[in-house]
C-alpha positions as CSV (number, residue, x, y, z in Angstrom):
1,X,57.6,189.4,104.8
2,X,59.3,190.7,101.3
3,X,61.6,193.1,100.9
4,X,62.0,196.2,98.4
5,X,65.5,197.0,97.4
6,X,66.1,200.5,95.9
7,X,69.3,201.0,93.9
8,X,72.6,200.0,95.7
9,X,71.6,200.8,98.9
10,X,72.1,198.3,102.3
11,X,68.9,199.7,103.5
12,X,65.9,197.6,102.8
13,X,62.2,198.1,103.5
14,X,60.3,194.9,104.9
15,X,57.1,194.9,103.9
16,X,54.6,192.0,103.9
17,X,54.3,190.3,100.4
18,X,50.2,191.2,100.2
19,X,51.2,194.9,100.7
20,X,54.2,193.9,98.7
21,X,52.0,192.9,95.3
22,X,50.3,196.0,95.1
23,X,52.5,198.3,95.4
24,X,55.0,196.4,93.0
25,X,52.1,196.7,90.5
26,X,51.2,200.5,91.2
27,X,54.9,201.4,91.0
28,X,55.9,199.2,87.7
29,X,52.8,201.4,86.4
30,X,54.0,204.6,86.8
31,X,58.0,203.5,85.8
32,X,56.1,201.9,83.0
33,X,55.1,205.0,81.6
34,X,58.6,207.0,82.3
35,X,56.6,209.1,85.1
36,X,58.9,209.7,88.3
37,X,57.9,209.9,91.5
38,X,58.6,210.3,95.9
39,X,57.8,207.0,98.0
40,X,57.4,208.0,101.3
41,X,56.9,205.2,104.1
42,X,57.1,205.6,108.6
43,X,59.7,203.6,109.9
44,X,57.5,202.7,113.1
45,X,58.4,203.5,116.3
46,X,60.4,199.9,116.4
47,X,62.2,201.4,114.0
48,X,63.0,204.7,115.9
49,X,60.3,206.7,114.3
50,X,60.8,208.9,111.8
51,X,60.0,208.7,107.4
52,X,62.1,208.0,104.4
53,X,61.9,209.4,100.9
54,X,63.0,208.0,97.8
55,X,62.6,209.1,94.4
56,X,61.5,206.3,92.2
57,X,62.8,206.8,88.8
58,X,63.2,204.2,85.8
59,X,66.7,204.3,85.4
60,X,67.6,203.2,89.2
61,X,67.3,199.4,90.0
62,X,64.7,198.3,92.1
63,X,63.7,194.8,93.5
64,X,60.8,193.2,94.9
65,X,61.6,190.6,96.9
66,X,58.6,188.1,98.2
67,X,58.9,185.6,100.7
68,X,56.1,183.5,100.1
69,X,56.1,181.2,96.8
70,X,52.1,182.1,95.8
71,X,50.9,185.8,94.4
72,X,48.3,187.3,96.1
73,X,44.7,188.0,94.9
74,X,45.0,191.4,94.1
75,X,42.9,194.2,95.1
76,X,42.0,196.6,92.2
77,X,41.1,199.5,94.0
78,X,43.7,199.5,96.5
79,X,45.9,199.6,93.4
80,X,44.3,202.4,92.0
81,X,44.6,204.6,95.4
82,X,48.0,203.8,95.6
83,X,48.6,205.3,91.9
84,X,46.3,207.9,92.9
85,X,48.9,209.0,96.0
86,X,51.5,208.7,93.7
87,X,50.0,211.0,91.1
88,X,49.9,213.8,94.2
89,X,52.4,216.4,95.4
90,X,53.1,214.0,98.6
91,X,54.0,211.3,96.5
92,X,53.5,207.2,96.6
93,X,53.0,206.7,100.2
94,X,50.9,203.4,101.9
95,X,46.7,203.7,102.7
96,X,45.3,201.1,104.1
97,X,43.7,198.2,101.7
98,X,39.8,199.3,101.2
99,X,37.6,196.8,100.6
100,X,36.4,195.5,96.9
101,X,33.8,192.7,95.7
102,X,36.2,191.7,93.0
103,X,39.4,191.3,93.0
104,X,41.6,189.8,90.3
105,X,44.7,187.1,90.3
106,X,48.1,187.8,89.3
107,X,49.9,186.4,86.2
């Protein structure tokens, strides 16, 4: 389970390091290009329901955090929806992986 760290802040989002890897790559594209955005995510009802929104801008720090020591296969199109939500109004916000014939390894 990895861990992204936004800013300062003491709160921390767990998310598992597959999930992790993608959306590192989707959001490093969009900072990449000076394009802000919202990241919205459900805390789960373990977490006493409810959402969070952040916006995601280049200038505040942000950490990925991976537990495990191996990078995941990645899933191009499950990249590329998750750019596509956080191109919308709604912002960045998690869909569930689809599935692809190819996918493509990490550096």
């Amino acid at each position: 389970m990895g861990k992204l760290i936004y800013n300062s802040s003491t709160r921390e989002l767990d998310i598992d390091d597959r999930t992790l890897a993608h959306l590192r790559v989707a959001i490093l594209n969009k900072l990449r290009r000076s394009e802000s955005f919202a990241m919205t995510w459900e805390h789960g009802i373990e977490n006493g329901s409810g959402r969070t929104t952040l916006w995601l801008n280049e200038s505040i720090p942000l950490q990925f955090v991976f537990s495990g020591n191996r990078a995941p296969t990645l899933n191009r199109l499950w990249i590329e929806q998750l750019v596509l939500t956080a191109n919308s109004t709604s912002g960045l916000h998690f869909v569930p992986e689809p599935a692809e014939s190819e996918e493509f390894e990490t550096d």
